[in-house]
PDB file of the backbone (N, CA, C, O) and the ligand in Angstrom, with CONECT records:
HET     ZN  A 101       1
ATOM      1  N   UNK A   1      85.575 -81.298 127.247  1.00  0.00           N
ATOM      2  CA  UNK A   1      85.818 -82.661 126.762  1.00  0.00           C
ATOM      3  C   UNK A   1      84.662 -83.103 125.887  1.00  0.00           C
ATOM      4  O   UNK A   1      83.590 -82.509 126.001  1.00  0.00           O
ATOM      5  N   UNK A   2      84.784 -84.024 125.085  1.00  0.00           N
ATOM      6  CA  UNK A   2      83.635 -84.678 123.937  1.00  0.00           C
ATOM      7  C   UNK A   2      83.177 -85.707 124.602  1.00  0.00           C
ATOM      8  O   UNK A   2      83.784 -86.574 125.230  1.00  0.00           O
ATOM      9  N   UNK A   3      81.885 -85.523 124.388  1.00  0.00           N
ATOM     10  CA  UNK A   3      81.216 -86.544 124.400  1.00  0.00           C
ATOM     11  C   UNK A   3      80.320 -87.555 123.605  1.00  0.00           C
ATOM     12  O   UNK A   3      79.303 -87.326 122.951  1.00  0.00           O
ATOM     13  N   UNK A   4      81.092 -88.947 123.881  1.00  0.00           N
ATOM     14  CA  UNK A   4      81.383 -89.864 123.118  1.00  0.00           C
ATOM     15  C   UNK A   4      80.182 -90.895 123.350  1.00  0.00           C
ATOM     16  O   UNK A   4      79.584 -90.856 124.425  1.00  0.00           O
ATOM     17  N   UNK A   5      79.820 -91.806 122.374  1.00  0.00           N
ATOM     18  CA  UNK A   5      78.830 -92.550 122.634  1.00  0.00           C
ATOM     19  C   UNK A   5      79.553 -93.978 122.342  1.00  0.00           C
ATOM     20  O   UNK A   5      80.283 -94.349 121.423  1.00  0.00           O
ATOM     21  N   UNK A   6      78.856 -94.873 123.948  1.00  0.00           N
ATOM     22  CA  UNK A   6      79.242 -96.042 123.944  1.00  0.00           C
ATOM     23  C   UNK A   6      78.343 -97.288 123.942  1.00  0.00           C
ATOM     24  O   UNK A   6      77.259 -97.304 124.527  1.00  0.00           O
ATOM     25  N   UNK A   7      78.784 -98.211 123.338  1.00  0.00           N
ATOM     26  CA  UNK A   7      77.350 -99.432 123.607  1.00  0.00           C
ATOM     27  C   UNK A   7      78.251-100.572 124.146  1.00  0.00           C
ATOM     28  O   UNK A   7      79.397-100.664 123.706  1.00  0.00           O
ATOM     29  N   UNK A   8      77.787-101.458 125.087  1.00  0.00           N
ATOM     30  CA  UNK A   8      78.079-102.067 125.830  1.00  0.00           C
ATOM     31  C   UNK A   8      78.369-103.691 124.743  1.00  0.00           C
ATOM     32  O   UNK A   8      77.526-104.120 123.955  1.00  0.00           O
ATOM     33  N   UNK A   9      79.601-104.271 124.969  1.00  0.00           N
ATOM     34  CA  UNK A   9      79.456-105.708 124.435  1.00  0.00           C
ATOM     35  C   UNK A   9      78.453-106.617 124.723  1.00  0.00           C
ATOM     36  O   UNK A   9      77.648-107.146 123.958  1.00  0.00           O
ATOM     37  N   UNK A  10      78.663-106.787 126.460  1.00  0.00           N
ATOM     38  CA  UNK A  10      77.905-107.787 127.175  1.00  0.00           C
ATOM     39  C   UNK A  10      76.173-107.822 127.472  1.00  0.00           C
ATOM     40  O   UNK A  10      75.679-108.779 128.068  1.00  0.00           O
ATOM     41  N   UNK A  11      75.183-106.459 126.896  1.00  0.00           N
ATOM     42  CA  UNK A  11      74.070-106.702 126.996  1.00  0.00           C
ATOM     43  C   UNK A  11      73.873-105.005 125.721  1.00  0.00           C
ATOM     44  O   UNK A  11      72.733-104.702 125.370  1.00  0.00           O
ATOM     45  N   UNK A  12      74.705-104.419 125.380  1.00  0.00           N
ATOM     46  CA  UNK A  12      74.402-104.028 124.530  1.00  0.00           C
ATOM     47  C   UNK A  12      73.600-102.139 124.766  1.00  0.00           C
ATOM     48  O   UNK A  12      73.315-101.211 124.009  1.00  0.00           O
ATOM     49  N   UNK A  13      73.523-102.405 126.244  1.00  0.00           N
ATOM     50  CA  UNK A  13      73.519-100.913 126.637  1.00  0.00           C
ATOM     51  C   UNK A  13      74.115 -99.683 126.330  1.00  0.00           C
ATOM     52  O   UNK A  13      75.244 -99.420 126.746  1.00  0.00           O
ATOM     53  N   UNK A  14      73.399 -98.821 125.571  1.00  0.00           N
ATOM     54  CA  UNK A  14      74.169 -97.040 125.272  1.00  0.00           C
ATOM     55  C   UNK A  14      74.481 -96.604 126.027  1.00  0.00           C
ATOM     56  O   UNK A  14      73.543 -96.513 126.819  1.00  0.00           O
ATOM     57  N   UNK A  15      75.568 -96.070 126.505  1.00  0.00           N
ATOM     58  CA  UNK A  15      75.469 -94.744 127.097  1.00  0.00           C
ATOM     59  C   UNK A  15      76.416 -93.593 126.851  1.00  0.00           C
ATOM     60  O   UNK A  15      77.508 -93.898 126.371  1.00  0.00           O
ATOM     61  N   UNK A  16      76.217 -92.539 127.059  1.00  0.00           N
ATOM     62  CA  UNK A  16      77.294 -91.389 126.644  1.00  0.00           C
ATOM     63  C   UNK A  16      78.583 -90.993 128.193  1.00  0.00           C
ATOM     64  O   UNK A  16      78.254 -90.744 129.353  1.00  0.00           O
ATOM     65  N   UNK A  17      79.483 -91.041 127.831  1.00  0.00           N
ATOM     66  CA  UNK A  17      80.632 -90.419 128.569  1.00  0.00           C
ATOM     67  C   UNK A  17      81.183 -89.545 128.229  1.00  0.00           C
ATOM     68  O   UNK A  17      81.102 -89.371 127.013  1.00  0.00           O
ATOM     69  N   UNK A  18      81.944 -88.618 128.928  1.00  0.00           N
ATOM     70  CA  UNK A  18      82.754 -87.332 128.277  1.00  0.00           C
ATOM     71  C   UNK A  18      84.564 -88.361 128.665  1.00  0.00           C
ATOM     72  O   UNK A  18      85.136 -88.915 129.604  1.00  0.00           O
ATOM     73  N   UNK A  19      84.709 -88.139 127.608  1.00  0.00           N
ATOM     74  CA  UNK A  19      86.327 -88.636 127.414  1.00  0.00           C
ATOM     75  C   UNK A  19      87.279 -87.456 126.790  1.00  0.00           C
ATOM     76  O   UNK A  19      87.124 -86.491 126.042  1.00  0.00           O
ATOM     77  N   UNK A  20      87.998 -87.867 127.276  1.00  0.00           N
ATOM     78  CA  UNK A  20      89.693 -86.898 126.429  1.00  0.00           C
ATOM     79  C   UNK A  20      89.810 -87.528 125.336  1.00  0.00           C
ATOM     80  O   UNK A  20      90.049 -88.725 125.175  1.00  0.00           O
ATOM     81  N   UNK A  21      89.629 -86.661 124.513  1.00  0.00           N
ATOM     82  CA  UNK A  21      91.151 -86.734 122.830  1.00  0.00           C
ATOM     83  C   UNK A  21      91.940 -87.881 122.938  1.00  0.00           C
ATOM     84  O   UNK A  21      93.039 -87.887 123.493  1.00  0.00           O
ATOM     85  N   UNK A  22      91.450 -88.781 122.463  1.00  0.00           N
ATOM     86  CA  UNK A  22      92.389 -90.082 122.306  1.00  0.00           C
ATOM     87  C   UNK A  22      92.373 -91.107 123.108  1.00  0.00           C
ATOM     88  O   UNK A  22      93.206 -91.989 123.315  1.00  0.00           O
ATOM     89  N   UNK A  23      90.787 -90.792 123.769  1.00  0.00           N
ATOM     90  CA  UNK A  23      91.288 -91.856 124.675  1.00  0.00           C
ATOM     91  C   UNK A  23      89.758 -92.792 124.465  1.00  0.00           C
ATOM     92  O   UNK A  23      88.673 -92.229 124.611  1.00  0.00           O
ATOM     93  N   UNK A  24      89.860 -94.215 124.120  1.00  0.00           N
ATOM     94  CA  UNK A  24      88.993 -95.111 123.284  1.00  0.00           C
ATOM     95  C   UNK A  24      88.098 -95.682 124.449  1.00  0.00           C
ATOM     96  O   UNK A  24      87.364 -96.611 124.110  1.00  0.00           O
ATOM     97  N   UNK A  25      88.025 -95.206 126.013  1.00  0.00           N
ATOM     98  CA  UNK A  25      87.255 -95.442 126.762  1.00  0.00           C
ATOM     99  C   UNK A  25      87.243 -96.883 127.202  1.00  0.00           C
ATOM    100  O   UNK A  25      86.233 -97.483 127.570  1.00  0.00           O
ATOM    101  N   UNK A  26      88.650 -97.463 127.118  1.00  0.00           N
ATOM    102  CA  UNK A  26      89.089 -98.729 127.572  1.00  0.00           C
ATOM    103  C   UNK A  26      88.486 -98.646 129.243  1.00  0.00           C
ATOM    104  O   UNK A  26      87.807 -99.572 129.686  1.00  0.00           O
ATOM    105  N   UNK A  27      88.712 -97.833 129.807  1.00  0.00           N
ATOM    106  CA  UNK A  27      88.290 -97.520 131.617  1.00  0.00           C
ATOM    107  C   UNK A  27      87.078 -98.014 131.638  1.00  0.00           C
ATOM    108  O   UNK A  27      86.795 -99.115 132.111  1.00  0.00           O
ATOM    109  N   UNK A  28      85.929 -96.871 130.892  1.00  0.00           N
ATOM    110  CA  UNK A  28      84.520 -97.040 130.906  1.00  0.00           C
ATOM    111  C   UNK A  28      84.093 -98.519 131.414  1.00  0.00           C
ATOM    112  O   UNK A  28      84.887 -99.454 131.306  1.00  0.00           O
ATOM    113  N   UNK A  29      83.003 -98.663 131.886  1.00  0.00           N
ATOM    114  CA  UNK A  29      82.522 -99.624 132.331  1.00  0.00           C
ATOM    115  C   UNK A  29      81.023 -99.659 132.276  1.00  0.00           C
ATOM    116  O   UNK A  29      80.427 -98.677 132.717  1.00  0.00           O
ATOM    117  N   UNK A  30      80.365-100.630 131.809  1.00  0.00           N
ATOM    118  CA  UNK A  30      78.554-100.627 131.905  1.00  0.00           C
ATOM    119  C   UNK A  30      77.593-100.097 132.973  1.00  0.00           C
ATOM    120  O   UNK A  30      77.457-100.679 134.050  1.00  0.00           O
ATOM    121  N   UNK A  31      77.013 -99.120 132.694  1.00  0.00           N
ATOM    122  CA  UNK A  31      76.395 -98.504 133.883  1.00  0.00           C
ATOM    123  C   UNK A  31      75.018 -99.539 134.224  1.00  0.00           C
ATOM    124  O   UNK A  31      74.294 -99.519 135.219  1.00  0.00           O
ATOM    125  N   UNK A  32      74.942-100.613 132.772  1.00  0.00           N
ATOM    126  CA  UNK A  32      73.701-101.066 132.960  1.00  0.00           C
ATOM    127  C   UNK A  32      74.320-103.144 134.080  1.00  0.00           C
ATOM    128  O   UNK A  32      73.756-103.646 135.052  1.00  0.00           O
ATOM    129  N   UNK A  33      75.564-103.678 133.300  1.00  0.00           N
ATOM    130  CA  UNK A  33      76.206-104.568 133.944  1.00  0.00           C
ATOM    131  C   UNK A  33      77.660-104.848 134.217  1.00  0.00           C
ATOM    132  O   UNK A  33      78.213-105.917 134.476  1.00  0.00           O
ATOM    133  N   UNK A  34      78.306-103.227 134.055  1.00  0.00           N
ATOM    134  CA  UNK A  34      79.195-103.375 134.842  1.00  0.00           C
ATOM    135  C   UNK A  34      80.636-103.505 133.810  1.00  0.00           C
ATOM    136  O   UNK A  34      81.816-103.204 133.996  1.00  0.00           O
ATOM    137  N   UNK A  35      79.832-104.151 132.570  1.00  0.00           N
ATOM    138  CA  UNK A  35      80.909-105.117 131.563  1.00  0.00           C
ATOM    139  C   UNK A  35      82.225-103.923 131.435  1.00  0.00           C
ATOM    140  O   UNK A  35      81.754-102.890 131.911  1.00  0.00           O
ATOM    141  N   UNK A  36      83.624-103.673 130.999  1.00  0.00           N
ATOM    142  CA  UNK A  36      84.460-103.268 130.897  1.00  0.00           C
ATOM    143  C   UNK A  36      84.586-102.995 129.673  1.00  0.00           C
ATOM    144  O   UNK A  36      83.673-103.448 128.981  1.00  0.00           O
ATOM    145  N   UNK A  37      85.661-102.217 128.937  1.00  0.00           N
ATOM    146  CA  UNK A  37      85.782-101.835 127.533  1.00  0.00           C
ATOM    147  C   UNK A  37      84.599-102.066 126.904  1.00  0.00           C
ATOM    148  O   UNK A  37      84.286-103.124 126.359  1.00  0.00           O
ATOM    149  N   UNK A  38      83.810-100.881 126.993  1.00  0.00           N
ATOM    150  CA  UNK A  38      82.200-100.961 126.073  1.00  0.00           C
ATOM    151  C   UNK A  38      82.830-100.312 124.418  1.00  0.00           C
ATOM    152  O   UNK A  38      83.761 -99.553 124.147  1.00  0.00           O
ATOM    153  N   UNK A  39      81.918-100.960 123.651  1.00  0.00           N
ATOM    154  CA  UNK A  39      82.376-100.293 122.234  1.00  0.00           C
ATOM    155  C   UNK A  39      82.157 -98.959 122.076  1.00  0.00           C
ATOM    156  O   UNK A  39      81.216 -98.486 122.714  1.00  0.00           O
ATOM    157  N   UNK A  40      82.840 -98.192 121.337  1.00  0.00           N
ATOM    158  CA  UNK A  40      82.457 -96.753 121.326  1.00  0.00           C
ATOM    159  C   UNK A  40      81.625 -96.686 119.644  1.00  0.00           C
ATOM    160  O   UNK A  40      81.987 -97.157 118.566  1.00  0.00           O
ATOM    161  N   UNK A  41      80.502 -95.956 119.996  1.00  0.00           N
ATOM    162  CA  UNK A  41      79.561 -95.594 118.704  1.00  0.00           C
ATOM    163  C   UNK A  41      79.552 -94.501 118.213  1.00  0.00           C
ATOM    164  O   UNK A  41      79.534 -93.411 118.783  1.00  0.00           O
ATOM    165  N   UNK A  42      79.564 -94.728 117.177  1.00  0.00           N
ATOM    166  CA  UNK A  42      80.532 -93.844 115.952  1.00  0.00           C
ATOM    167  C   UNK A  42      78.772 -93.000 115.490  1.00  0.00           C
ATOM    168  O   UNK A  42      77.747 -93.530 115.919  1.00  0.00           O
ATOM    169  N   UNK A  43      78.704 -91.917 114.754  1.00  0.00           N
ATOM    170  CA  UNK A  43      77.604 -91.027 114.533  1.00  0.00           C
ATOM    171  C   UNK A  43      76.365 -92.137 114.186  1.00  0.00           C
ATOM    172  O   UNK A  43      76.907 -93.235 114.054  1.00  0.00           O
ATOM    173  N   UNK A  44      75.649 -92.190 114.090  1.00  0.00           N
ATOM    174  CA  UNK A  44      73.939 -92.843 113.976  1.00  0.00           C
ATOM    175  C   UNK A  44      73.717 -92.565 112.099  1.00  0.00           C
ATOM    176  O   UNK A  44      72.937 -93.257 111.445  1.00  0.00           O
ATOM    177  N   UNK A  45      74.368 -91.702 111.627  1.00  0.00           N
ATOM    178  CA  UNK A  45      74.124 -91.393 110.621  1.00  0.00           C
ATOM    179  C   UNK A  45      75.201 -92.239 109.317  1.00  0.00           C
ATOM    180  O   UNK A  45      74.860 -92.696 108.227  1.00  0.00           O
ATOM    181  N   UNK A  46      76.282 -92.206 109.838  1.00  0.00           N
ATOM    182  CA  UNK A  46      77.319 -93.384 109.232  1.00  0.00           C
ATOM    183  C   UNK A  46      77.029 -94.680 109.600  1.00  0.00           C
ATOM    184  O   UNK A  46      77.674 -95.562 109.033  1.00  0.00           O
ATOM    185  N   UNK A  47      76.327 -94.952 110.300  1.00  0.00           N
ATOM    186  CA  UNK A  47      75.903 -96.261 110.320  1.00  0.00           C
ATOM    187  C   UNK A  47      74.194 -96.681 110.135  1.00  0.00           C
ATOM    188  O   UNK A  47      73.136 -96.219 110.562  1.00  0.00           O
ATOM    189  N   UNK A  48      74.638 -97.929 109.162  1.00  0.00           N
ATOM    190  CA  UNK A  48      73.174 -98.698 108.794  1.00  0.00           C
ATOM    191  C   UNK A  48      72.844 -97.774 107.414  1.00  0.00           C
ATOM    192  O   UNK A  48      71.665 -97.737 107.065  1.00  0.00           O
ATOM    193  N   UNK A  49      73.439 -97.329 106.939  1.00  0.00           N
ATOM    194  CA  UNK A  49      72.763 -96.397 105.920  1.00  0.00           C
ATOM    195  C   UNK A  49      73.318 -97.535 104.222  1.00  0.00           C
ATOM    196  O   UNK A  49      73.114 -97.563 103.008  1.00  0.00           O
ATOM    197  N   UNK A  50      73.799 -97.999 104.896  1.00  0.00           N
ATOM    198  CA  UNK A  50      74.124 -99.136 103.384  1.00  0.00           C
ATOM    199  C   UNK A  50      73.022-100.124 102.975  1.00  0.00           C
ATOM    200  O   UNK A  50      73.021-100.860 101.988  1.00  0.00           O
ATOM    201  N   UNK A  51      71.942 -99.977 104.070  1.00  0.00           N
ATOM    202  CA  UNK A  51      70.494-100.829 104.003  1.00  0.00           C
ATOM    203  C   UNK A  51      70.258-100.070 102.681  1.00  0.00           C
ATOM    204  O   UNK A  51      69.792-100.698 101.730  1.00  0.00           O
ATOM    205  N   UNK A  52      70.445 -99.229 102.604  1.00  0.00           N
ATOM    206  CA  UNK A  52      69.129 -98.444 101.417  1.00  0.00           C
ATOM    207  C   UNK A  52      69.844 -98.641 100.231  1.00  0.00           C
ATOM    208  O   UNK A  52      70.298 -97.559  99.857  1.00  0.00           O
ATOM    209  N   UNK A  53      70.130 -99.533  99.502  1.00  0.00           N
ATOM    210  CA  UNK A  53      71.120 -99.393  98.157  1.00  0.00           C
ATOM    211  C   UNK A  53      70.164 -98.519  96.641  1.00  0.00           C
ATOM    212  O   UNK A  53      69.031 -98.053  96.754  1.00  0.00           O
ATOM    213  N   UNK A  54      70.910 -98.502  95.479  1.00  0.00           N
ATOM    214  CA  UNK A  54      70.125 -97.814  94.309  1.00  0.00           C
ATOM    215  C   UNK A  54      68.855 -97.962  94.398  1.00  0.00           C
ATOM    216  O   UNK A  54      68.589 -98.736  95.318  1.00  0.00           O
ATOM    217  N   UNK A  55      67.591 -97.424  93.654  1.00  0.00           N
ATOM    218  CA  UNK A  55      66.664 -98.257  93.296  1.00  0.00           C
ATOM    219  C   UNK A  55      66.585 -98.849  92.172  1.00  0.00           C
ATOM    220  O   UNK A  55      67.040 -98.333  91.151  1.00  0.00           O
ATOM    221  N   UNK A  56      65.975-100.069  92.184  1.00  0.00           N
ATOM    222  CA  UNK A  56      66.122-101.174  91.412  1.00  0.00           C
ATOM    223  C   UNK A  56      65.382-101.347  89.933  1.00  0.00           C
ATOM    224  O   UNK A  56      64.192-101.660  89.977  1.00  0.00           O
ATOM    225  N   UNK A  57      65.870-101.204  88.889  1.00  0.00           N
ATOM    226  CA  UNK A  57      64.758-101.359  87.781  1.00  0.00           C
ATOM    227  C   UNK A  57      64.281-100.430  87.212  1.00  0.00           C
ATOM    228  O   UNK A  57      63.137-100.395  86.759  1.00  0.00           O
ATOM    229  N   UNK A  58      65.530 -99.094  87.135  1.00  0.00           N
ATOM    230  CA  UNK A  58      66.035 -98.225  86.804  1.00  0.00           C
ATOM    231  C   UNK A  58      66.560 -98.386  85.167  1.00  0.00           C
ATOM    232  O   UNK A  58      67.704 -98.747  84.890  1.00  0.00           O
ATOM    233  N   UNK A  59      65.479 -98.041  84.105  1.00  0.00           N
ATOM    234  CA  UNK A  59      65.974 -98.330  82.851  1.00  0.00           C
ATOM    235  C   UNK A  59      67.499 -97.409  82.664  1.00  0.00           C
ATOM    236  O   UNK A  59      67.762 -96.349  83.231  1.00  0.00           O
ATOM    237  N   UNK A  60      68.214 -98.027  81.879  1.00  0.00           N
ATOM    238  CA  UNK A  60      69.270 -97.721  81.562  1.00  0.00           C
ATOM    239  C   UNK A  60      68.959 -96.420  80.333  1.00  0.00           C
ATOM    240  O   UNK A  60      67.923 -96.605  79.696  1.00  0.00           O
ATOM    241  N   UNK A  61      69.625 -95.369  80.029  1.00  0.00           N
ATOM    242  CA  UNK A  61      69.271 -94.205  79.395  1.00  0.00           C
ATOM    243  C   UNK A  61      69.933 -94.905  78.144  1.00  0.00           C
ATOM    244  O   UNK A  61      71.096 -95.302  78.075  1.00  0.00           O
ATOM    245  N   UNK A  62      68.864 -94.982  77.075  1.00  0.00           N
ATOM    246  CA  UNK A  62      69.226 -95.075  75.823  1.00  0.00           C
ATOM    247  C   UNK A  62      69.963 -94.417  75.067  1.00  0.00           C
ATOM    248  O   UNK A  62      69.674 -93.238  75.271  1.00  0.00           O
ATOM    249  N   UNK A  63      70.841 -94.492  74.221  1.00  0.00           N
ATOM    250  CA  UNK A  63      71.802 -93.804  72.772  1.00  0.00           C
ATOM    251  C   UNK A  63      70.546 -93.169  72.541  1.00  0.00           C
ATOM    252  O   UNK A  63      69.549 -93.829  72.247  1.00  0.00           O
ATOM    253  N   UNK A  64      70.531 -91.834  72.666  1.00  0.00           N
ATOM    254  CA  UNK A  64      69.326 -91.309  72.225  1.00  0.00           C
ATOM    255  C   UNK A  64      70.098 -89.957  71.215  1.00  0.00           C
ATOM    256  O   UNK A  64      70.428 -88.916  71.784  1.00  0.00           O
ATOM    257  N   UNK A  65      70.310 -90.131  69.762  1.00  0.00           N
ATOM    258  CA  UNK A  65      70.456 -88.989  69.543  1.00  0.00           C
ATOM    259  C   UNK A  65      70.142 -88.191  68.885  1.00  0.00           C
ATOM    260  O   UNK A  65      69.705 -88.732  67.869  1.00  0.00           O
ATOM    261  N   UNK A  66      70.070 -87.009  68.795  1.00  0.00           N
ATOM    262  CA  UNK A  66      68.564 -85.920  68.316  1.00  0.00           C
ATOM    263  C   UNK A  66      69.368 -85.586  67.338  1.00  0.00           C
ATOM    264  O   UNK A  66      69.777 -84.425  67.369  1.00  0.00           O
ATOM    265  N   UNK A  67      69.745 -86.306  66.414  1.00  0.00           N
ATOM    266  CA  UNK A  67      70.395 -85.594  64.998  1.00  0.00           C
ATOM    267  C   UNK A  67      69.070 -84.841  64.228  1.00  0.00           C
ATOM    268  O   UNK A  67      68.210 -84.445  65.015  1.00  0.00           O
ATOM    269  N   UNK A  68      68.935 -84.716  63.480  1.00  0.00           N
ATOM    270  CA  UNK A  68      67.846 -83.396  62.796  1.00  0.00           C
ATOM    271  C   UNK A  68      68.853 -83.032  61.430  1.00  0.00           C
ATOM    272  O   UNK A  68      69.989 -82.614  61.204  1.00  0.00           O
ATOM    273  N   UNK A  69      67.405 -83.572  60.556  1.00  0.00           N
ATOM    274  CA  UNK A  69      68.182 -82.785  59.011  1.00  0.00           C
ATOM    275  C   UNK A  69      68.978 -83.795  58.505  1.00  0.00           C
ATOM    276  O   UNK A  69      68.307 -84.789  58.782  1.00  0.00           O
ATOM    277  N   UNK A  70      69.750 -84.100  58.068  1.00  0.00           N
ATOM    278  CA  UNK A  70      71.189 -85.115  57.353  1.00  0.00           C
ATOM    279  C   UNK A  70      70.407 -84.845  56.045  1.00  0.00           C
ATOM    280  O   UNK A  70      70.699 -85.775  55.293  1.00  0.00           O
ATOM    281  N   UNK A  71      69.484 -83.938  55.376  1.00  0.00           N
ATOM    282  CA  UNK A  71      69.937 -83.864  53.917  1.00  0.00           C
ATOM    283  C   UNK A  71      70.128 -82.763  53.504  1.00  0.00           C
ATOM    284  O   UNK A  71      69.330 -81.829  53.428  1.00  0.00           O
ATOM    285  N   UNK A  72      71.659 -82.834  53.091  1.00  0.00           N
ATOM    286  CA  UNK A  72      72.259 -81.315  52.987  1.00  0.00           C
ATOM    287  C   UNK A  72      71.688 -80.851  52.043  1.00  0.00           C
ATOM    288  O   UNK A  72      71.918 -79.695  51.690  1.00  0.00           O
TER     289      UNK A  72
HETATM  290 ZN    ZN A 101      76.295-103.926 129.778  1.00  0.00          ZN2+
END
């Protein structure tokens, strides 16, 4: 079975459970208060990563073009 990572609504506690294929861990319950349907947490790596946007002040690449010669 997979094991799934959960964080708690009511105080926000992690913890990992092994669950079946399809099943969203509605049962689960807070090991830290008990709370019922804890959220399930999705990889660490898909999340929060939208903090870091382009960097900023990034000149735009000029019409730069290397023609050479024009007198036939
Ligand atoms: Zn809790």
């Amino acid at each position: 079975m997979p094991l799934y990572e959960y964080q708690c609504s009511g105080c926000d506690e992690r913890f990992e459970a092994l669950q079946r294929i399809g099943d969203d861990g509605k049962d689960l319950t807070c090991p830290a208060c008990g709370k019922r349907k804890p959220n399930k947490v999705f990889s660490t790596f898909a999340a929060g990563s939208a903090a870091h946007g382009a960097p900023q002040g990034a000149a735009p690449a000029a019409p730069h073009s290397c023609q050479s010669g024009g007198f036939g």
